[in-house]
C-alpha positions as CSV (number, residue, x, y, z in Angstrom):
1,X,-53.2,-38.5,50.7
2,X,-52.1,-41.9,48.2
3,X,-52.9,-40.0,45.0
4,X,-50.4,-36.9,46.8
5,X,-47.8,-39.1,47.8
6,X,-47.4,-41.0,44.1
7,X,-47.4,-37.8,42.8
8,X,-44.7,-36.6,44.7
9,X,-42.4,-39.7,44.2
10,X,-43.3,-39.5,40.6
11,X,-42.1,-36.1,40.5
12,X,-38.6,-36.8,42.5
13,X,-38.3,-39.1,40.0
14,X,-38.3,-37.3,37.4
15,X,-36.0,-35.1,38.8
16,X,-33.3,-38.3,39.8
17,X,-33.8,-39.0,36.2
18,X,-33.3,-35.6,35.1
19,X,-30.5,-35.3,32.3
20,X,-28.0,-32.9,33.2
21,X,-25.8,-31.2,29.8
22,X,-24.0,-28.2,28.6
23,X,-26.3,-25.4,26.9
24,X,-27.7,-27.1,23.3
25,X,-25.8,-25.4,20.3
26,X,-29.2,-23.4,19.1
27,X,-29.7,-22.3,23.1
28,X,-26.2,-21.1,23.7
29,X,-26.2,-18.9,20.2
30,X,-29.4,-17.5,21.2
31,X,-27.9,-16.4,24.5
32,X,-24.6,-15.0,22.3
33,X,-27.4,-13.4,20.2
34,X,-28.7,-11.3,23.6
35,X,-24.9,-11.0,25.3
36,X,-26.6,-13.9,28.3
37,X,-23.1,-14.7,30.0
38,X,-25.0,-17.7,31.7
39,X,-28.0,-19.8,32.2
40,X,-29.3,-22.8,33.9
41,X,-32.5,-24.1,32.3
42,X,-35.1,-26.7,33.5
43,X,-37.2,-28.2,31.5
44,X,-40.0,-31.0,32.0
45,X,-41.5,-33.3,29.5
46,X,-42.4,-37.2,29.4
47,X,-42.1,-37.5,33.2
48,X,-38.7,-36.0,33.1
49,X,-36.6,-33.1,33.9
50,X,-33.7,-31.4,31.5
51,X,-30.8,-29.2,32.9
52,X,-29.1,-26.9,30.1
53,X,-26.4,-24.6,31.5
54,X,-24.1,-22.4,30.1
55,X,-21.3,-20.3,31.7
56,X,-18.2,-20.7,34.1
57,X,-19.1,-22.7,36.9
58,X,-22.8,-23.0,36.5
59,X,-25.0,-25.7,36.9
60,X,-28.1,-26.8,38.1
61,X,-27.3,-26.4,41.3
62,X,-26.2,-22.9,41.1
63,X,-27.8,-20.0,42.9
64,X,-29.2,-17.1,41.0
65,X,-31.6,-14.6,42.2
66,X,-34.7,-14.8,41.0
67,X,-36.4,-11.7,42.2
68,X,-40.5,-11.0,41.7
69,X,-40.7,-15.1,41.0
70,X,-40.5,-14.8,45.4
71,X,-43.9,-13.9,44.8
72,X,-45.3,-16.9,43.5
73,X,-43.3,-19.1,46.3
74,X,-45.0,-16.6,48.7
75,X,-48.6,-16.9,47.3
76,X,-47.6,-20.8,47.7
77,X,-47.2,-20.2,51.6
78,X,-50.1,-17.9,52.3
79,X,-52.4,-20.6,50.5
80,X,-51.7,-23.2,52.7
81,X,-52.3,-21.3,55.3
82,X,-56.0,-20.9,54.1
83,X,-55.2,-25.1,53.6
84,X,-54.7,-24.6,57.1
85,X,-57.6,-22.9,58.4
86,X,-55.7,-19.5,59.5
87,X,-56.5,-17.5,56.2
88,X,-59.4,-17.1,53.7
89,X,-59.3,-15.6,50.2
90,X,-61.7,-13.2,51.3
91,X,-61.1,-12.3,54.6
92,X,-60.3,-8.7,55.4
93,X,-56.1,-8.1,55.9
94,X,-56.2,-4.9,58.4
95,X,-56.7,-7.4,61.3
96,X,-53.1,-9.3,60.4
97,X,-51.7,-6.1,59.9
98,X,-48.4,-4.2,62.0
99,X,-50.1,-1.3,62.9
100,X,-47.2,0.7,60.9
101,X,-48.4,-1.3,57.8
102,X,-52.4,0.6,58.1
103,X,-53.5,3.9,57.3
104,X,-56.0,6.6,57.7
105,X,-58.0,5.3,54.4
106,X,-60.5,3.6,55.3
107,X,-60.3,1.5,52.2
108,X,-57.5,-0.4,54.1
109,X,-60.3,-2.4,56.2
110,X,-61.7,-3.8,52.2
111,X,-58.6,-5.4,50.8
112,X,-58.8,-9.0,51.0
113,X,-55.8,-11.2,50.5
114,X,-57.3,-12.7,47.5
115,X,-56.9,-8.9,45.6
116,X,-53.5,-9.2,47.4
117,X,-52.3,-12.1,45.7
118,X,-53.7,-10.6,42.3
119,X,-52.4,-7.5,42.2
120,X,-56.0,-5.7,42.5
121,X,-55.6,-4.4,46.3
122,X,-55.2,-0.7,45.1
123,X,-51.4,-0.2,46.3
124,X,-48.4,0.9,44.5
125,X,-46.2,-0.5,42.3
126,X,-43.3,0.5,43.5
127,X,-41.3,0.3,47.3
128,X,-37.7,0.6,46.6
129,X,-36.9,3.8,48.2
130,X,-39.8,3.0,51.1
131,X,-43.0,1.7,51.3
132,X,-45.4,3.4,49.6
133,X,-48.8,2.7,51.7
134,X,-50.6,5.3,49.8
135,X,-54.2,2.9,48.4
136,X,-54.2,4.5,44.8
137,X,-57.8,2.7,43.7
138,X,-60.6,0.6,45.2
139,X,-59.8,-2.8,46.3
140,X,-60.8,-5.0,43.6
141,X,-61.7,-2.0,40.9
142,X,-58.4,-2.5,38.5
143,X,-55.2,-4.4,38.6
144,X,-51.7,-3.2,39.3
145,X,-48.6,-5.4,39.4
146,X,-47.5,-4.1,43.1
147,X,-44.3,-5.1,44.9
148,X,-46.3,-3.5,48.0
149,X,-49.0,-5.3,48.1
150,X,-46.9,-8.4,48.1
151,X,-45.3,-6.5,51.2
152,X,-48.1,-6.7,52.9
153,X,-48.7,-10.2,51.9
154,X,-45.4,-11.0,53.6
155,X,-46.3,-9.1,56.7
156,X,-49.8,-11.2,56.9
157,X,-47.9,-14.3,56.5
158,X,-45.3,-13.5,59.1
159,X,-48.5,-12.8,61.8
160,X,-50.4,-15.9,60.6
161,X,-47.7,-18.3,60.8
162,X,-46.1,-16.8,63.7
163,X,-42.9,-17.6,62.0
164,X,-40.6,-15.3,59.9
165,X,-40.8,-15.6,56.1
166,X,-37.7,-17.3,55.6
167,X,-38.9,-19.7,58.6
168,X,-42.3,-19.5,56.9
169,X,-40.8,-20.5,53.8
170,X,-38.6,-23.4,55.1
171,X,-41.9,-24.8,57.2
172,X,-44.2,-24.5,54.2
173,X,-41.9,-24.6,51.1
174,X,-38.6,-25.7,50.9
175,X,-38.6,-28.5,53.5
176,X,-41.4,-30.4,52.7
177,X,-40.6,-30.5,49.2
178,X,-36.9,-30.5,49.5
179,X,-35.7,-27.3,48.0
180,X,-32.3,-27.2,49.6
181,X,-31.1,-24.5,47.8
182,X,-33.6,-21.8,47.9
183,X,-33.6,-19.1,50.4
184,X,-35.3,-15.5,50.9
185,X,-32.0,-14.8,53.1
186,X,-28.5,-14.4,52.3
187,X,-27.7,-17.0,49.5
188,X,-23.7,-17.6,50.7
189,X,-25.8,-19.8,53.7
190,X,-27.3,-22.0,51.4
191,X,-24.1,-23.2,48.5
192,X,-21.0,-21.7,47.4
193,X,-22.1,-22.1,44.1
194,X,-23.5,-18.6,43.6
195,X,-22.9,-17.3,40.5
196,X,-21.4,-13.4,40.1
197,X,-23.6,-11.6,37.7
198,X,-22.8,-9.8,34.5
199,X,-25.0,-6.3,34.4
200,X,-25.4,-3.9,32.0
201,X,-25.3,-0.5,33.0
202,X,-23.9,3.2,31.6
203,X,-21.4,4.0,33.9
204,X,-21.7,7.8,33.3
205,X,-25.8,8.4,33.1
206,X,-26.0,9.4,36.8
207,X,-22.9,11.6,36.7
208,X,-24.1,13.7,33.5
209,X,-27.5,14.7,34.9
210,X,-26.5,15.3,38.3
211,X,-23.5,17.6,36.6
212,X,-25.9,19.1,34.4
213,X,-28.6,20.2,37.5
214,X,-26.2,20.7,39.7
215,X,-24.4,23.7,37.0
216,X,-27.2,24.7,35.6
217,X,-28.3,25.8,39.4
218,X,-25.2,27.2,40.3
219,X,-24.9,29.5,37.0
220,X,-28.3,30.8,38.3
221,X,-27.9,31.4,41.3
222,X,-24.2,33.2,40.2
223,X,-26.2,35.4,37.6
224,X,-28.6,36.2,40.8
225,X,-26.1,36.8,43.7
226,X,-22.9,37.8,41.5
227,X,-20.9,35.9,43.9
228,X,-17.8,34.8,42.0
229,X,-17.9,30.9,43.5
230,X,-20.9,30.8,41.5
231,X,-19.1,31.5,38.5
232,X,-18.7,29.1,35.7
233,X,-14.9,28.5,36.5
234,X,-15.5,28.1,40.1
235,X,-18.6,26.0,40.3
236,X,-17.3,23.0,37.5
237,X,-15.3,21.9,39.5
238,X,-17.6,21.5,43.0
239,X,-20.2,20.1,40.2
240,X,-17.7,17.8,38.7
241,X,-17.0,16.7,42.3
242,X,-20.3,16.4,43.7
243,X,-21.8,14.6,40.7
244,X,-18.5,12.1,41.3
245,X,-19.8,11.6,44.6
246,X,-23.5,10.8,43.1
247,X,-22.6,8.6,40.8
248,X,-20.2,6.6,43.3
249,X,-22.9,6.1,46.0
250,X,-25.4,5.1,43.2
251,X,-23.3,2.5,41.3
252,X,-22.1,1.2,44.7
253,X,-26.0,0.7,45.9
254,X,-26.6,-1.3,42.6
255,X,-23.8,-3.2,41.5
256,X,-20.9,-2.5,43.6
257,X,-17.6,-3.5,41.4
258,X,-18.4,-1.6,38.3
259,X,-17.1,1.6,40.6
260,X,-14.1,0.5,39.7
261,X,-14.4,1.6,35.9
262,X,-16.5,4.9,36.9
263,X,-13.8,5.9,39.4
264,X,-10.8,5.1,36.6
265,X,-12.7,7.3,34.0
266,X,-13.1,10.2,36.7
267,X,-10.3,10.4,38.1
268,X,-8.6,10.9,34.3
269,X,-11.4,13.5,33.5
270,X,-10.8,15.0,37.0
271,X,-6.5,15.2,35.9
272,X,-7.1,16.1,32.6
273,X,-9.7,19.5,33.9
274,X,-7.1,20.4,36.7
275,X,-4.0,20.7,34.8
276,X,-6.4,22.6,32.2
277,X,-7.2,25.2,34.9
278,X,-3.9,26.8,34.9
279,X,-4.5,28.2,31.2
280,X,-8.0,29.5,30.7
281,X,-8.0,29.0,27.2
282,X,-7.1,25.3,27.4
283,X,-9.4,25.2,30.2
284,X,-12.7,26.2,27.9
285,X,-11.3,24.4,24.8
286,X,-10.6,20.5,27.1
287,X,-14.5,21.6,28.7
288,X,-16.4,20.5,25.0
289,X,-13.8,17.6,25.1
290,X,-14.7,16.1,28.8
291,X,-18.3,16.3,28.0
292,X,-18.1,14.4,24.9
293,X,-16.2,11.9,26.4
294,X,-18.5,11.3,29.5
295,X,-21.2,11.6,26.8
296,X,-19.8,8.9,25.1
297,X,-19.2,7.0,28.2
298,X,-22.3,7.3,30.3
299,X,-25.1,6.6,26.9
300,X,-22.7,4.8,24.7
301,X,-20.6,2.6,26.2
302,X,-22.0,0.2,28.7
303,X,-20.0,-1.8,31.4
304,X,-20.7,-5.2,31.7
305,X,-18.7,-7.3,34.1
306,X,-19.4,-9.7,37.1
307,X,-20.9,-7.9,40.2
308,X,-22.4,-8.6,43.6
309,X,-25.4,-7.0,45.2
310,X,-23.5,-8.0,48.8
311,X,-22.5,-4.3,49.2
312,X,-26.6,-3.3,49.9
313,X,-28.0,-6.0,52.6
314,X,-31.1,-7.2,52.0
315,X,-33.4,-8.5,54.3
316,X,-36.0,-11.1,53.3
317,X,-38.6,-10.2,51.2
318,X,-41.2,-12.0,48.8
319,X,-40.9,-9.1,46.7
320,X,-37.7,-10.0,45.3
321,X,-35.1,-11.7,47.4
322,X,-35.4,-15.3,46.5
323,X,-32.4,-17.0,45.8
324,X,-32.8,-20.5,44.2
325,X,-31.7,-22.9,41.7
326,X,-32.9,-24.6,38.2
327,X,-33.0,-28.1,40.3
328,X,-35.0,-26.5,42.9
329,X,-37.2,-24.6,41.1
330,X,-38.0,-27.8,38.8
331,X,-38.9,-29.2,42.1
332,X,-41.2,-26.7,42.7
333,X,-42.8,-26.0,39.3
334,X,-43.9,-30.0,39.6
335,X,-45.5,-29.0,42.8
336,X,-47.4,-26.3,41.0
337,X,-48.6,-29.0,38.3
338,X,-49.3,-31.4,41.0
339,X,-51.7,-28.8,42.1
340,X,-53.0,-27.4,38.8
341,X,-55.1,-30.9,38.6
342,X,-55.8,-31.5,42.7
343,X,-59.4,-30.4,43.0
344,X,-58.8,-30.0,46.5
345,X,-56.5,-27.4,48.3
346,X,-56.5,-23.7,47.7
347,X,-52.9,-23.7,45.7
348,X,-55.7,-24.5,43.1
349,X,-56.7,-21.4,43.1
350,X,-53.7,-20.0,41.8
351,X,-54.8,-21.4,38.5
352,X,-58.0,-19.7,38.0
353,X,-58.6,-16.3,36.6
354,X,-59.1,-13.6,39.7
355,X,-59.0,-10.7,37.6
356,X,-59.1,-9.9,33.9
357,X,-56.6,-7.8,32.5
358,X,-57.5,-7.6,28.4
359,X,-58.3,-10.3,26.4
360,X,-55.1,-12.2,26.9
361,X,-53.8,-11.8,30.1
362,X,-55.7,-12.2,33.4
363,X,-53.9,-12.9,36.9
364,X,-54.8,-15.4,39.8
365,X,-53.9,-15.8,42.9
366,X,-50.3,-15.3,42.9
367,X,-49.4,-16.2,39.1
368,X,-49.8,-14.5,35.8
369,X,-51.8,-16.3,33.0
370,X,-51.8,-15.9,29.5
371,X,-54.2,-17.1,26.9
372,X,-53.5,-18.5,23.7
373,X,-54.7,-20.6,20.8
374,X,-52.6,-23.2,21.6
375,X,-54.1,-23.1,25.3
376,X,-53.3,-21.0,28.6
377,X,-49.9,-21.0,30.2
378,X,-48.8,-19.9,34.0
379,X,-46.2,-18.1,34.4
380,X,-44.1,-14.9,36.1
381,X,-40.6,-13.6,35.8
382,X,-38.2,-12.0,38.0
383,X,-35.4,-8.9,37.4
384,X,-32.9,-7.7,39.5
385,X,-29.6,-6.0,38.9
386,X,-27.9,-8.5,36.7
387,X,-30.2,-11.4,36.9
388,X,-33.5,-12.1,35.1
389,X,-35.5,-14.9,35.0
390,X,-38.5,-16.6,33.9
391,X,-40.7,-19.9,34.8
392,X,-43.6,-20.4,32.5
393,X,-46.0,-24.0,33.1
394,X,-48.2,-25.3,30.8
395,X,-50.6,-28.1,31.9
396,X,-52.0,-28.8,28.6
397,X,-48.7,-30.3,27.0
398,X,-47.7,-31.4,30.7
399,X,-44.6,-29.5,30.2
400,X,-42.9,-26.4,32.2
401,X,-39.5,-24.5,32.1
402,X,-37.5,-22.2,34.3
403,X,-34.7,-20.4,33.1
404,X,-32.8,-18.6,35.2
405,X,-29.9,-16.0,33.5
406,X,-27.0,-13.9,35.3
407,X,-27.4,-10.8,32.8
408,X,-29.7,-7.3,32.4
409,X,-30.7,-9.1,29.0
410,X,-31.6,-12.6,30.4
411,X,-35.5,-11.9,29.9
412,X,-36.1,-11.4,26.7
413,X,-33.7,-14.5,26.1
414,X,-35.6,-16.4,28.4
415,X,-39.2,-15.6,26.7
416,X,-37.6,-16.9,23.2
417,X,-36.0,-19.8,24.8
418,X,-39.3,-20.8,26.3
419,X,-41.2,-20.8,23.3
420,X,-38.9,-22.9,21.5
421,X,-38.6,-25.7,24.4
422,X,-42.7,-25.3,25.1
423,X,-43.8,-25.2,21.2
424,X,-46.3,-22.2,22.0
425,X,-46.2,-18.5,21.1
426,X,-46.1,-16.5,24.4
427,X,-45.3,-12.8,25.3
428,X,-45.1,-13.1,29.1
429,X,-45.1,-9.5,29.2
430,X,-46.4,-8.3,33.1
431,X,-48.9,-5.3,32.5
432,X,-48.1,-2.9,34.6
């Protein structure tokens, strides 16, 4: 309990004593390099913390998301509960379970939470339109990164704890170490300083391929039926429409603002076909002319400007709500160290190889670890919709770094900058 204690005061104070400045010149080209509009880096060495941040506004104590890294705070919670008593690594999950969460596999009553926490339970890796409870391999016989399982996971530690996660995560996580700006809820309750993000995305991709199917099915079923609103003449336009619609609801679900641009560039496309209709020949000759443009638009030209996720709710979820900060996530990287050397506690676990992936990469329980000459280093990264991140630790050199970005280009950025502050060659590629 002394040993945990000094620890912990000798990791605040490192953080007190963290230096807070602007982005370093070779950092803030790099980012200009991959078009990063913002960062906020923590980095740790010689019992102290760094802040580098870059962009309007931002600073250490700004709020990004950071996505799939819930999933190492979550793995943090469920091991204390197995500190606690209430969980084992190899107990069976079906009996924590919602009975909407099991299934008529029987395989359901072998997972353990240990394969859980590496990513070797057997479930999907994917649950953004639903979740897919489908067990796609034995527990235990391969891995396969799965926002799912960690569904489940969340579930288990909701029932354990009696508490729900963002309660779970306050009780286990934030509190105790004093994370004051990290939530799994809505991050506008936590600080104003929440950074928009800057994403990346072709404005036009959704609208030419739903265009394309929806035409393509209407010629058919025109040369089929012979019923004239199936002709080419009549159909563009309900295509051009309904593809309009598409593409609105889609860009609104992901990104919200950059509607804006979509519904500028449609609406002259939409002018531009309707005065055409009055001359058939015009009509056919401004046809090749609209598609190259929305060609051009929707693979060519991307839109990158600030956006909120706000417009789509989103509950909590250790998959990838987290919301946090560089200071806050420094503060919990330094837990993660503390716990790298306690030979106690089951956070200790986290650090030791549960399943092998290839002869660099192996996964423990609830982090992703690389091998190298230069040693191993823990890490995961997070992406959502105009944020990426990264936090990689490496116990060897006593050193760690989290860098959080506001941009669709932030990881690859963030895998560079690391290796330049750690001094070790990493991918930090998850295999999926």
């Amino acid at each position: 309990m002394k040993k945990r204690v000094l620890l912990m005061l000798i990791a605040v104070c490192g953080l007190l004593m963290g230096t807070a400045v602007h982005g370093s010149q070779e950092t803030e080209l790099m980012a200009n390099n991959y078009d990063v509009n913002g960062y906020s880096i923590a980095y740790y060495e010689n019992d102290k913390v760094v802040f580098e941040n870059y962009g309007g506004g931002i600073n250490e104590q700004s709020v990004f998301e950071l996505a799939s890294n819930g999933k190492v705070v979550s793995a943090y919670i469920a091991l204390k509960l197995v500190d606690e008593g209430k969980l084992g690594l190899e107990d069976k999950i079906a009996p924590f379970l919602d009975d909407g969460l099991l299934t008529d596999d029987g395989r359901i009553n072998d997972i353990t939470l240990k394969q859980l926490l590496c990513h070797t339970a057997g479930f999907s890796a994917s649950f953004e339109l639903g979740i897919d409870k489908k067990i796609y391999s034995d527990p235990g016989d391969r891995f396969c990164y799965s926002g799912v399982g960690y569904i489940y996971l969340q579930n288990i530690i909701e029932n354990v704890s009696g508490m729900a996660l963002e309660e779970a995560a306050e009780c286990y996580v934030f509190a105790p170490l004093g994370m004051n700006n990290s939530t799994f809820g809505h991050a506008k309750t936590v600080t104003p300083y929440m950074g928009l993000s800057s994403v990346v995305i072709y404005i036009f991709t959704m609208f030419i391929v739903v265009f394309i199917v929806f035409l393509i099915a209407a010629l058919v079923i025109g040369k089929i039926t012979k019923f004239r609103f199936f002709s080419f003449k009549g159909s563009l336009p309900v295509c051009f429409i309904v593809a309009g619609i598409v593409d609105t609801l889609f860009l609104l679900f992901v990104v919200s603002k950059v509607v804006v641009i979509f519904w500028l560039c449609f609406a002259i496309m939409g002018a531009f076909l309707l005065l055409a209709r009055k001359n058939t020949k015009v009509f056919y000759a401004s046809i090749p002319i609209a598609v190259i443009f929305a060609f051009i638009l929707g693979f060519a030209v991307p839109a990158s400007i600030p956006v909120t996720n706000d417009i789509v709710a989103k509950a909590p979820n250790c998959a990838y709500t987290l919301k946090s900060t560089s200071e806050d996530m420094a503060i919990f990287c330094q837990e993660l160290m503390e716990q790298y050397h306690n030979p106690g506690g089951a956070v200790k676990d986290m650090f030791s190889a549960a399943v092998k992936i290839d002869s660099v990469n192996s996964w423990g329980a609830g982090i992703a670890i690389e091998s190298g000459n230069q040693g191993e280093t823990y890490w995961h990264s997070g992406i959502n919709p105009g944020f990426q991140s990264l936090l990689v630790l490496y116990p060897l050199q006593d050193k760690y770094v989290i860098i959080l970005t506001n941009s669709d280009n932030g990881l690859q950025f963030s895998k560079e900058t690391a290796k330049a502050f750690l001094g070790v060659e990493g991918h930090w590629d998850i295999k999926r």
